[in-house]
PDB file of N, CA, C and O in Angstrom:
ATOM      1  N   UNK A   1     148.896-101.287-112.380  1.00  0.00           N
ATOM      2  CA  UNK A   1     149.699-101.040-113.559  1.00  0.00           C
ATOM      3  C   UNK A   1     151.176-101.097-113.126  1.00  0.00           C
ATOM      4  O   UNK A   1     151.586-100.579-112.087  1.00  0.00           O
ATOM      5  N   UNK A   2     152.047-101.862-114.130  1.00  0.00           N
ATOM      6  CA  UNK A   2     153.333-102.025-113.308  1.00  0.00           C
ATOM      7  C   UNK A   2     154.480-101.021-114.123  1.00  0.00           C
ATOM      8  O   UNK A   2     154.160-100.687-115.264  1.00  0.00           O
ATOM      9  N   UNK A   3     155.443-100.659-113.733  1.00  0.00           N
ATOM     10  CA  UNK A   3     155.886-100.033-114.039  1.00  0.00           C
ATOM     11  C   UNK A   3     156.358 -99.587-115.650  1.00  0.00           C
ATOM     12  O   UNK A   3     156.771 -98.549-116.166  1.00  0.00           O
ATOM     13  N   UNK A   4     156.092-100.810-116.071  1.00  0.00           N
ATOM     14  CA  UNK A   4     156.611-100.645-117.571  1.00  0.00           C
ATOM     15  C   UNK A   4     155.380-100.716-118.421  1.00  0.00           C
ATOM     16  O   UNK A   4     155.415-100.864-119.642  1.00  0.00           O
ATOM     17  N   UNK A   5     154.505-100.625-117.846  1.00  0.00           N
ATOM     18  CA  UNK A   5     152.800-100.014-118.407  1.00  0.00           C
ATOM     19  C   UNK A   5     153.049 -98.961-118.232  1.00  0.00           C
ATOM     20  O   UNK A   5     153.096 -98.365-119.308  1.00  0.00           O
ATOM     21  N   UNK A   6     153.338 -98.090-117.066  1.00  0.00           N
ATOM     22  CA  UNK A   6     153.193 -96.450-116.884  1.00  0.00           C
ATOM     23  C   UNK A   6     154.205 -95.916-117.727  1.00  0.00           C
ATOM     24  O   UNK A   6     153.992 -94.734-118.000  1.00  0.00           O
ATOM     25  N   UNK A   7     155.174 -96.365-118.200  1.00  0.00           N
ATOM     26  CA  UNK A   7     156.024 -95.892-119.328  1.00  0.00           C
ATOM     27  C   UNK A   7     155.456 -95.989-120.401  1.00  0.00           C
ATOM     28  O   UNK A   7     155.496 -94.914-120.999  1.00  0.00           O
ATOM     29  N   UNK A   8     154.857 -96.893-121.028  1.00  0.00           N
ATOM     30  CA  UNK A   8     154.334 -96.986-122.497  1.00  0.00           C
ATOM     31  C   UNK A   8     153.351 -95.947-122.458  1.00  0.00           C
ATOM     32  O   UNK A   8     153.260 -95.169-123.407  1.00  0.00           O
ATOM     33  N   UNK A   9     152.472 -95.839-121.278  1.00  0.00           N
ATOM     34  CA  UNK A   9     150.952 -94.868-121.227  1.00  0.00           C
ATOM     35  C   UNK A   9     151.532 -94.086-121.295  1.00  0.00           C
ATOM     36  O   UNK A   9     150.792 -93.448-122.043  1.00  0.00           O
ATOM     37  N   UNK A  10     152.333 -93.470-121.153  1.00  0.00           N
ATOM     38  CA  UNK A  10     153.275 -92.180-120.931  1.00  0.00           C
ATOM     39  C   UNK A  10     153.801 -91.351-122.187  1.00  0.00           C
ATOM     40  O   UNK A  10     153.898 -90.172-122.528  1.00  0.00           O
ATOM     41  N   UNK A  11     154.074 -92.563-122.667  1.00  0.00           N
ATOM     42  CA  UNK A  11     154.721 -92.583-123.734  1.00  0.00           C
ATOM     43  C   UNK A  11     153.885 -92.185-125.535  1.00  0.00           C
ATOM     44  O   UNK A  11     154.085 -91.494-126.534  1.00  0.00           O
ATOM     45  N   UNK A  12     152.750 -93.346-124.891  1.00  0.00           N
ATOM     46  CA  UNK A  12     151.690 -93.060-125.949  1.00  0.00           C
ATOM     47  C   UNK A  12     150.596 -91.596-125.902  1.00  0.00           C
ATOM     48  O   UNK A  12     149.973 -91.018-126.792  1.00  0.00           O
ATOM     49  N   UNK A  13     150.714 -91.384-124.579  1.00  0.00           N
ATOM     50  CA  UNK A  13     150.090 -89.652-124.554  1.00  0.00           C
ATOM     51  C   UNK A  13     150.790 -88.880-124.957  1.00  0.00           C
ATOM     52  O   UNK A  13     150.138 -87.930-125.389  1.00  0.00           O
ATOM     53  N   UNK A  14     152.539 -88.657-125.138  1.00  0.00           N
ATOM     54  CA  UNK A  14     153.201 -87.656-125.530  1.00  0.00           C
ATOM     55  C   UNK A  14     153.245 -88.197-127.477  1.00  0.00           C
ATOM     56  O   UNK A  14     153.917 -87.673-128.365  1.00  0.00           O
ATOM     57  N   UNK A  15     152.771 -88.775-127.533  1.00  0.00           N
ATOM     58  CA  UNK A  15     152.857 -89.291-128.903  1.00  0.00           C
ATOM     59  C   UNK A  15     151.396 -88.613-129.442  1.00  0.00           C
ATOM     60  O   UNK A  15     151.527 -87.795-130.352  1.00  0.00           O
ATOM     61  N   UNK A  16     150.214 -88.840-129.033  1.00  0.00           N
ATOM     62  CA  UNK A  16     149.281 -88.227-129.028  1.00  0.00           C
ATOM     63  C   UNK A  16     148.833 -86.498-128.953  1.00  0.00           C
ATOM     64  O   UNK A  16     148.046 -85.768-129.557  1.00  0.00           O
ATOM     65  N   UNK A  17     149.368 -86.420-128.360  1.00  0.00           N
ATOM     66  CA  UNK A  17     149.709 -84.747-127.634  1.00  0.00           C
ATOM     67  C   UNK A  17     149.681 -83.442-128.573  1.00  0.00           C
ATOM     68  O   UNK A  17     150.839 -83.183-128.902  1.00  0.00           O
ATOM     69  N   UNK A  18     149.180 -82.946-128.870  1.00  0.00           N
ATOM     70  CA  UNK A  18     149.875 -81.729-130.135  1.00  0.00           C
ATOM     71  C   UNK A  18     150.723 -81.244-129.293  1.00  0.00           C
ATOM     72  O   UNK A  18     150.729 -81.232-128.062  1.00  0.00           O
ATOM     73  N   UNK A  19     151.938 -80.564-130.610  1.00  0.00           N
ATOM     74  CA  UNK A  19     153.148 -79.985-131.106  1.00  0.00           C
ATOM     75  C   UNK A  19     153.399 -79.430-129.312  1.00  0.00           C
ATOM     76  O   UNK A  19     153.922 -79.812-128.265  1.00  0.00           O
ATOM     77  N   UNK A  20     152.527 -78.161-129.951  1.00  0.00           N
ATOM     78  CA  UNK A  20     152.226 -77.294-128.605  1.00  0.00           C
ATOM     79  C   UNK A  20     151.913 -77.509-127.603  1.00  0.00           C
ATOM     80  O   UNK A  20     151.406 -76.570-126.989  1.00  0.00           O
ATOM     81  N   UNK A  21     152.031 -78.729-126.961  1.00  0.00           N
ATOM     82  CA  UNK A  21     151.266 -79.039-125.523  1.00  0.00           C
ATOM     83  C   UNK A  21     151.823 -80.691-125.157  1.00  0.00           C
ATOM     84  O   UNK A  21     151.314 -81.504-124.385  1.00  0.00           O
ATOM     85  N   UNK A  22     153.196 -80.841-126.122  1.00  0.00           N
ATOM     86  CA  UNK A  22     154.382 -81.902-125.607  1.00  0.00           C
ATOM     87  C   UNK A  22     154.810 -81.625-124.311  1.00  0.00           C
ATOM     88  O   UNK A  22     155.160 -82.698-123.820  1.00  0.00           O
ATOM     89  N   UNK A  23     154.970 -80.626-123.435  1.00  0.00           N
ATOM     90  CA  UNK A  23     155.540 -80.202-122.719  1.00  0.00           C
ATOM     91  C   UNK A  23     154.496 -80.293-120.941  1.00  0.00           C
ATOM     92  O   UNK A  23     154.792 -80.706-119.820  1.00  0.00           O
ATOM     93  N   UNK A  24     153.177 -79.627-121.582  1.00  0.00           N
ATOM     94  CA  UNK A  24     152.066 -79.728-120.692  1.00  0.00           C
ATOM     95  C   UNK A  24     151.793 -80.856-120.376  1.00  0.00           C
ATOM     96  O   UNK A  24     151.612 -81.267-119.230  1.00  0.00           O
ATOM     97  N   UNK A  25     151.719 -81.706-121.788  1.00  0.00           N
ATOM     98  CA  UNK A  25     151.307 -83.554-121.487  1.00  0.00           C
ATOM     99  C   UNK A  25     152.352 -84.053-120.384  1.00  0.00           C
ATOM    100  O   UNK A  25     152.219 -84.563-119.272  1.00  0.00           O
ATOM    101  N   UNK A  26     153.250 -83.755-121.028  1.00  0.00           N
ATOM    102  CA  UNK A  26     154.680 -84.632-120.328  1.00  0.00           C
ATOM    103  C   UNK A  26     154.455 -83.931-118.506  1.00  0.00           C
ATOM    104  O   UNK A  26     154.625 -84.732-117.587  1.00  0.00           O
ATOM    105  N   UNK A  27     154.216 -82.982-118.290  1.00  0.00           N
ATOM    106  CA  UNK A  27     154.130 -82.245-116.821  1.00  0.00           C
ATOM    107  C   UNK A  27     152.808 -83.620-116.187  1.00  0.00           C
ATOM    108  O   UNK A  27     152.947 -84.677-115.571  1.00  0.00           O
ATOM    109  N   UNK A  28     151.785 -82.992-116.657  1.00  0.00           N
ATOM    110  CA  UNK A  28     150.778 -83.830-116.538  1.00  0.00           C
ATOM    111  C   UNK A  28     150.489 -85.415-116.453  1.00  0.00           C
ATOM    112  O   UNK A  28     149.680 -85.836-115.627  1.00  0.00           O
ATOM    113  N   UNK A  29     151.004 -86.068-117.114  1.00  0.00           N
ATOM    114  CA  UNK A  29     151.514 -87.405-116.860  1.00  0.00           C
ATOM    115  C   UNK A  29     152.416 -87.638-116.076  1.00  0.00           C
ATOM    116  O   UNK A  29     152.399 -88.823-115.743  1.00  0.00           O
ATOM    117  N   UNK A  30     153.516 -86.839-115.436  1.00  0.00           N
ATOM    118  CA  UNK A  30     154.747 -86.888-114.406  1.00  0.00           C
ATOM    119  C   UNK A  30     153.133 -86.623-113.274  1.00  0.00           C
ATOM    120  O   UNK A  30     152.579 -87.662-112.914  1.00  0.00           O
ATOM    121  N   UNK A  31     152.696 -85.672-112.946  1.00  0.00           N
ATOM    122  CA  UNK A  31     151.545 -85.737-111.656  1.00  0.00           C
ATOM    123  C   UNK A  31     150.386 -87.000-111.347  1.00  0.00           C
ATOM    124  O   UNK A  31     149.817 -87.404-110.332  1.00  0.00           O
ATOM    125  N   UNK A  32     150.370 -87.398-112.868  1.00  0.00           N
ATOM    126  CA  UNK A  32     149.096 -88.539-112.890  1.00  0.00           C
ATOM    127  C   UNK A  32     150.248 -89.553-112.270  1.00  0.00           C
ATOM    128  O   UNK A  32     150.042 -89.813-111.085  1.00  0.00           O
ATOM    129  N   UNK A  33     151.009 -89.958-112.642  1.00  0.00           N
ATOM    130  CA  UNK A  33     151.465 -91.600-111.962  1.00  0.00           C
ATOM    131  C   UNK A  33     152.893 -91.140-110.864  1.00  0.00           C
ATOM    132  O   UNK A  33     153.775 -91.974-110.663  1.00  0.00           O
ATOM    133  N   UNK A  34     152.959 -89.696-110.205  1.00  0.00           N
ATOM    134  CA  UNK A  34     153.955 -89.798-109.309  1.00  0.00           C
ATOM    135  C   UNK A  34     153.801 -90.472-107.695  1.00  0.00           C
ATOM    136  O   UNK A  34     154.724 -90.573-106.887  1.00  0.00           O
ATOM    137  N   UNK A  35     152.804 -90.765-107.549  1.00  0.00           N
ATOM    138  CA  UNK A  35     153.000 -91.885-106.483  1.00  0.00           C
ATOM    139  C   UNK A  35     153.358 -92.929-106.901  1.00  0.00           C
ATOM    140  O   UNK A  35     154.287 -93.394-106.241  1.00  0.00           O
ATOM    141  N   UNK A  36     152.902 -93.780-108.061  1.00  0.00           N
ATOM    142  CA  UNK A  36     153.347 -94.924-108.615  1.00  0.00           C
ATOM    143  C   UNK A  36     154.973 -94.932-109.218  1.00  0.00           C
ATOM    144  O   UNK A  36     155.505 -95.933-109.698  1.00  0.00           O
ATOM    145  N   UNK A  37     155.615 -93.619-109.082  1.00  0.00           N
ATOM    146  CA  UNK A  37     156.705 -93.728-109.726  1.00  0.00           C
ATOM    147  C   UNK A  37     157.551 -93.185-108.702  1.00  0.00           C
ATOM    148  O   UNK A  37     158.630 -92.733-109.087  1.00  0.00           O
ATOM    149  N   UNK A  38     157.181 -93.118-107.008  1.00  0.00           N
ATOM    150  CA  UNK A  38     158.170 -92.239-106.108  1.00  0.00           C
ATOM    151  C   UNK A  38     159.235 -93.305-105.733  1.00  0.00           C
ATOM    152  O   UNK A  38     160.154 -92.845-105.055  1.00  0.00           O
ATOM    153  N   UNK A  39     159.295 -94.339-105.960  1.00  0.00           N
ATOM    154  CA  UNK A  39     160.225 -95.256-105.644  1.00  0.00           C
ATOM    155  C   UNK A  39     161.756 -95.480-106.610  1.00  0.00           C
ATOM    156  O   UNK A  39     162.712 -96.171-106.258  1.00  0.00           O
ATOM    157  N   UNK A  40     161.631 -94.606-108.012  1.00  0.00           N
ATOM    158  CA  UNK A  40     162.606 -94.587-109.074  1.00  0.00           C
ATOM    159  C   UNK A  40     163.214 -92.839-108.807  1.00  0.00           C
ATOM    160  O   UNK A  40     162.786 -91.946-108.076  1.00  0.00           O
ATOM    161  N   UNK A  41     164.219 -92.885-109.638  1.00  0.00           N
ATOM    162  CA  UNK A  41     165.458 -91.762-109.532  1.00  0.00           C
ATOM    163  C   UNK A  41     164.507 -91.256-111.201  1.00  0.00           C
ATOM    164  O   UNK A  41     163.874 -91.871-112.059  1.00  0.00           O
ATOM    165  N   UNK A  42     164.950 -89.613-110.919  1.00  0.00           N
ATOM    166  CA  UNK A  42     164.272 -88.519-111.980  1.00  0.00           C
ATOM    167  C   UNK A  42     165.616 -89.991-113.653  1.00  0.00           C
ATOM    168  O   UNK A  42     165.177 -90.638-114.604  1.00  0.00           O
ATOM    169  N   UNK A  43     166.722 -89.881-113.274  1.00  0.00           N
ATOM    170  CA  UNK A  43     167.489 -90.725-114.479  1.00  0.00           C
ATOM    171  C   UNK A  43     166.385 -91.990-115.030  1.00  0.00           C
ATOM    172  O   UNK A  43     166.128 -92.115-116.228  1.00  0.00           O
ATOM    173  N   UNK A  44     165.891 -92.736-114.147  1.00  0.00           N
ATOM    174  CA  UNK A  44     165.545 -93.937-114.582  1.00  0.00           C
ATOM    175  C   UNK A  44     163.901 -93.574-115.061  1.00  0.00           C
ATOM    176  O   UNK A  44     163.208 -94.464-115.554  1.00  0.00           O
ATOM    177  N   UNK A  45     163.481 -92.465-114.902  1.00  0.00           N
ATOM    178  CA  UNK A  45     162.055 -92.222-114.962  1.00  0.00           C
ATOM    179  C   UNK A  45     162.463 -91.817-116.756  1.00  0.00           C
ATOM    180  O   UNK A  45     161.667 -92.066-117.662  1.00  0.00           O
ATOM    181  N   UNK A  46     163.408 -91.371-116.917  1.00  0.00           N
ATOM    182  CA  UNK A  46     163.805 -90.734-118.269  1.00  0.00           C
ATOM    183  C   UNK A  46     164.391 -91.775-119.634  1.00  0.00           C
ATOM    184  O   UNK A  46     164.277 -91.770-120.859  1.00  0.00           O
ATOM    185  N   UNK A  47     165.017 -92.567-118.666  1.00  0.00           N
ATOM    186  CA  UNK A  47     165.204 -93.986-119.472  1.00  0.00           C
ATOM    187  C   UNK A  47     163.758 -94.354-119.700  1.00  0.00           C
ATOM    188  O   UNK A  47     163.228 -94.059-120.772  1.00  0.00           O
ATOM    189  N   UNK A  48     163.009 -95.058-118.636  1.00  0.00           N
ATOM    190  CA  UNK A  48     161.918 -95.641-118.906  1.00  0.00           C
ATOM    191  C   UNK A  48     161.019 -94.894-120.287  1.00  0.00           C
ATOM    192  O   UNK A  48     160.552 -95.715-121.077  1.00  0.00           O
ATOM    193  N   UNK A  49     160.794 -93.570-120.564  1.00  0.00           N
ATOM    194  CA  UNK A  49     159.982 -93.030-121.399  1.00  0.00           C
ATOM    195  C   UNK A  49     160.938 -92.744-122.689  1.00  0.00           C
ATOM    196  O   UNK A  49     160.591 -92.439-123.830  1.00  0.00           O
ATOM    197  N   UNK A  50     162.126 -92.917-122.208  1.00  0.00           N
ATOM    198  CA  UNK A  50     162.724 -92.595-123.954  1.00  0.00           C
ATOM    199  C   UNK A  50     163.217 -90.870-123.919  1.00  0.00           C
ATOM    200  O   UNK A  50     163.420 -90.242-124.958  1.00  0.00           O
ATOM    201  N   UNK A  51     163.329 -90.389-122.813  1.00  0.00           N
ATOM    202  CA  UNK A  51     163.624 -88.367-122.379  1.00  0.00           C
ATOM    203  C   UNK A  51     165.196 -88.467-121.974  1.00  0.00           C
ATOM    204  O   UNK A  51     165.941 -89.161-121.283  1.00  0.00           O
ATOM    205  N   UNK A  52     165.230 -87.404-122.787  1.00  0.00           N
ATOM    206  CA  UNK A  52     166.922 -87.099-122.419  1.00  0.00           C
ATOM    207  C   UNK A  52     166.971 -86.691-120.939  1.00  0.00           C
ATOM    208  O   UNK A  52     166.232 -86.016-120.223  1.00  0.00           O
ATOM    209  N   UNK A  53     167.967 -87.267-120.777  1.00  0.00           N
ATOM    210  CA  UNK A  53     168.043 -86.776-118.770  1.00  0.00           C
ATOM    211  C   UNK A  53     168.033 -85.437-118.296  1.00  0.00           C
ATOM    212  O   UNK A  53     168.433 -85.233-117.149  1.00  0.00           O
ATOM    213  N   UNK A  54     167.672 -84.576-118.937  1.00  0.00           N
ATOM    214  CA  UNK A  54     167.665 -83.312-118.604  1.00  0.00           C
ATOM    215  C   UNK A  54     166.761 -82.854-118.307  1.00  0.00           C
ATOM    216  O   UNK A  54     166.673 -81.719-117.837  1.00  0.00           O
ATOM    217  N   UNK A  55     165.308 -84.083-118.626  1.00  0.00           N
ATOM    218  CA  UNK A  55     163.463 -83.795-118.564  1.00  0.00           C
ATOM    219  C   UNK A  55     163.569 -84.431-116.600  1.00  0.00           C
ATOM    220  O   UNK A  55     162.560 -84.523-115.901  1.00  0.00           O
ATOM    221  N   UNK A  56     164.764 -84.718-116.181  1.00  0.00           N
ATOM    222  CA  UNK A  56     164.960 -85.644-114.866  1.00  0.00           C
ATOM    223  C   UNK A  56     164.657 -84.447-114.150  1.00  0.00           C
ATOM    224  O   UNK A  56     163.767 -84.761-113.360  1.00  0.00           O
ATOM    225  N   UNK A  57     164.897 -83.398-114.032  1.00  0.00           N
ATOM    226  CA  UNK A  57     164.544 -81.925-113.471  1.00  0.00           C
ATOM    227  C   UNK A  57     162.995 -81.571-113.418  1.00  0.00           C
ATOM    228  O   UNK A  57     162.541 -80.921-112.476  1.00  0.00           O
ATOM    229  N   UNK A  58     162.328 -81.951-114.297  1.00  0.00           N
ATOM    230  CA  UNK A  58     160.738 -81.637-114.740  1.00  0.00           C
ATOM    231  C   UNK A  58     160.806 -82.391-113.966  1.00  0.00           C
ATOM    232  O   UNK A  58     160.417 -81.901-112.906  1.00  0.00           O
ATOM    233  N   UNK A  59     161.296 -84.059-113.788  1.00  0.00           N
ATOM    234  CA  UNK A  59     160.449 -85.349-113.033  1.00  0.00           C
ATOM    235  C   UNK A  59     159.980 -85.210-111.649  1.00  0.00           C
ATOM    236  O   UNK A  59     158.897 -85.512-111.149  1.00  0.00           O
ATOM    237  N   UNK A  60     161.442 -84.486-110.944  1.00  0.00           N
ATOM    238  CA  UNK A  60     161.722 -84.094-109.467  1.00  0.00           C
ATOM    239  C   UNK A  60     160.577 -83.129-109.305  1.00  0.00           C
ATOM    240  O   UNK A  60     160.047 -83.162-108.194  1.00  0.00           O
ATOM    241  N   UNK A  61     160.069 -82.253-110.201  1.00  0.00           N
ATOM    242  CA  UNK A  61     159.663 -80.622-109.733  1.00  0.00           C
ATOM    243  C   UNK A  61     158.183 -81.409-109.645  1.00  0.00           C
ATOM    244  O   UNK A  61     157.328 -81.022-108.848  1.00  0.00           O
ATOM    245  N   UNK A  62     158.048 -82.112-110.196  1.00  0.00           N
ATOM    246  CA  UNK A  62     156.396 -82.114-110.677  1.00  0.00           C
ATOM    247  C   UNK A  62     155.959 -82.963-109.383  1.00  0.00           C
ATOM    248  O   UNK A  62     155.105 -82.537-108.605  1.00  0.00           O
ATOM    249  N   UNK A  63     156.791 -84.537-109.168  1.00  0.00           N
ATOM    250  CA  UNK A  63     156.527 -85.671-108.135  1.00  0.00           C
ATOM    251  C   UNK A  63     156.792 -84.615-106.891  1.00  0.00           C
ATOM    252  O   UNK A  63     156.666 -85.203-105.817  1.00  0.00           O
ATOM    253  N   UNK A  64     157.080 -83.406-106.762  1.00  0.00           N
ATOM    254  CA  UNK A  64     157.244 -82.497-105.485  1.00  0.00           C
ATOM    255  C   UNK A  64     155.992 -81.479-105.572  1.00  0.00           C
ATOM    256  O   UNK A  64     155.732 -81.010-104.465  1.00  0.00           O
ATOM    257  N   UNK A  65     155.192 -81.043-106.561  1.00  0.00           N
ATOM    258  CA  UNK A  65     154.341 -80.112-106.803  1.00  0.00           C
ATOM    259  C   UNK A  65     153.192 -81.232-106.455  1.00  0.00           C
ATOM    260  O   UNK A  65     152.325 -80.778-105.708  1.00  0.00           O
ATOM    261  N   UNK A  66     153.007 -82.582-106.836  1.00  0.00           N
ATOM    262  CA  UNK A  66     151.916 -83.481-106.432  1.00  0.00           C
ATOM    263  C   UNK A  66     151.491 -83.594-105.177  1.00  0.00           C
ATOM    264  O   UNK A  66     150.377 -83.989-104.836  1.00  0.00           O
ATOM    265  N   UNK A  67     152.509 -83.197-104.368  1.00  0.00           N
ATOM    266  CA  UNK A  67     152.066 -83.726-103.139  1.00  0.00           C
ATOM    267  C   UNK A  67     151.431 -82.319-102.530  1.00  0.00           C
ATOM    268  O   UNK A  67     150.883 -82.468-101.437  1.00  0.00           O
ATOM    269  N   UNK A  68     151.424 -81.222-102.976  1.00  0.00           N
ATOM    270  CA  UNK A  68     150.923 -80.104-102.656  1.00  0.00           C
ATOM    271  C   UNK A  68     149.789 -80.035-103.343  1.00  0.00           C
ATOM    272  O   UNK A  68     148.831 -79.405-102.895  1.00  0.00           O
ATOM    273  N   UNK A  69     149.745 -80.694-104.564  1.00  0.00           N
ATOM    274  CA  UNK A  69     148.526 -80.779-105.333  1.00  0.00           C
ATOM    275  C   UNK A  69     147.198 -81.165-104.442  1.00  0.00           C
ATOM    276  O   UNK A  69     146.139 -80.576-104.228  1.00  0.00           O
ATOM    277  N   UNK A  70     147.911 -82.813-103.893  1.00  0.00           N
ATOM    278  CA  UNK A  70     147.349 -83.519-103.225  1.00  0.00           C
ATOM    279  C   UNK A  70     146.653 -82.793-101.897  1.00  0.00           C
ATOM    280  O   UNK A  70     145.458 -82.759-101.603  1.00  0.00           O
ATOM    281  N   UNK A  71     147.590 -82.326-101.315  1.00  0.00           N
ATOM    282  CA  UNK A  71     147.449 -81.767-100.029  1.00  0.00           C
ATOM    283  C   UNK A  71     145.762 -80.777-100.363  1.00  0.00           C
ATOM    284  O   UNK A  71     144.800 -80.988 -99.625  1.00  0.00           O
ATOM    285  N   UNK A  72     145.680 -79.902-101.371  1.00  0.00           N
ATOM    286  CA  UNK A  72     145.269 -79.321-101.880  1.00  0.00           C
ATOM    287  C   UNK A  72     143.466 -79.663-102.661  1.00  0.00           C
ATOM    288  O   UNK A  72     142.685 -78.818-103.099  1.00  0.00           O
ATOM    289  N   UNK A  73     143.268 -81.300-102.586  1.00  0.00           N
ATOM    290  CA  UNK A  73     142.235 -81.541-103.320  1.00  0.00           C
ATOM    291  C   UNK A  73     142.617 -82.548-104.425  1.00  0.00           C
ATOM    292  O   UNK A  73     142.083 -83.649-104.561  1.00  0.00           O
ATOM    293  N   UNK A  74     143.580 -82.056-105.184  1.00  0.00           N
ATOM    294  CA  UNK A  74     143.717 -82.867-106.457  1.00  0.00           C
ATOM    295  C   UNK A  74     143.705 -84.805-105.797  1.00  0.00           C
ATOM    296  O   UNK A  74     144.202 -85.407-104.845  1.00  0.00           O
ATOM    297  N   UNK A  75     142.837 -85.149-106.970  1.00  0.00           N
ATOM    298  CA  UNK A  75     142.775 -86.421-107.654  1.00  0.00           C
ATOM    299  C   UNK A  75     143.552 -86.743-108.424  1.00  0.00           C
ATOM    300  O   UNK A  75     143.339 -86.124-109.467  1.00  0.00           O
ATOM    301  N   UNK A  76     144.870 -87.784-108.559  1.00  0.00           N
ATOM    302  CA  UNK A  76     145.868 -88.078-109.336  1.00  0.00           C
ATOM    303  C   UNK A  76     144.693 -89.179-110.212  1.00  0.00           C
ATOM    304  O   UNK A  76     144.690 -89.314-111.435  1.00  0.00           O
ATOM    305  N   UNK A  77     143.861 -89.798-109.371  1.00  0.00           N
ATOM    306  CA  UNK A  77     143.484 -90.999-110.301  1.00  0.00           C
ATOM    307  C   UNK A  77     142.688 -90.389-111.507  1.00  0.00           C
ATOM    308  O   UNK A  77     142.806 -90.842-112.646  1.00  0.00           O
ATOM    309  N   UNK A  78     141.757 -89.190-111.148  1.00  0.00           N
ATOM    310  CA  UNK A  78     141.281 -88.632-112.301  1.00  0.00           C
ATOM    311  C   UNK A  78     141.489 -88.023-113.595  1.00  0.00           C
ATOM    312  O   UNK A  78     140.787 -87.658-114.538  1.00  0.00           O
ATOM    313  N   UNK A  79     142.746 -88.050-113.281  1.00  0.00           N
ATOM    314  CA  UNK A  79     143.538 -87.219-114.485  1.00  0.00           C
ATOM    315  C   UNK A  79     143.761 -88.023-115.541  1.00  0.00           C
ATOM    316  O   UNK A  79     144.339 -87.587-116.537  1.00  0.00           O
TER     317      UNK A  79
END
């Protein structure tokens, strides 16, 4: 999937998402594709999905919580 697939998928789950759980999705999709996305800046991850640059803070915390995820068991592909 190339990069401007993982934006639309991204995009179309927070579109999907209830009210209440915009926030969880958006976390959750930053862990599902942060290996595929460790090569871009938290700014350009925010362009790509259409997020005010201020979600660039969530981007950093989460692509840093994955790798502990990882360390940990978690499956990014399963999610």
């Amino acid at each position: 999937m190339n990069e401007n697939e993982i934006y639309e998928s991204i995009k179309q789950a927070l579109l999907e998402a209830p009210r209440n759980q915009y926030t969880a999705e958006l976390h959750l999709q930053m862990i599902k594709y942060a290996d595929e996305l460790k090569h871009i800046t938290a700014k350009e991850f925010c362009e790509g999905v259409g997020l005010r640059l201020s979600f660039g803070t969530e981007f950093s915390k989460m692509r840093n919580l994955t790798q502990r995820l990882k360390a940990s068991g978690l499956k990014t592909e399963l999610l």
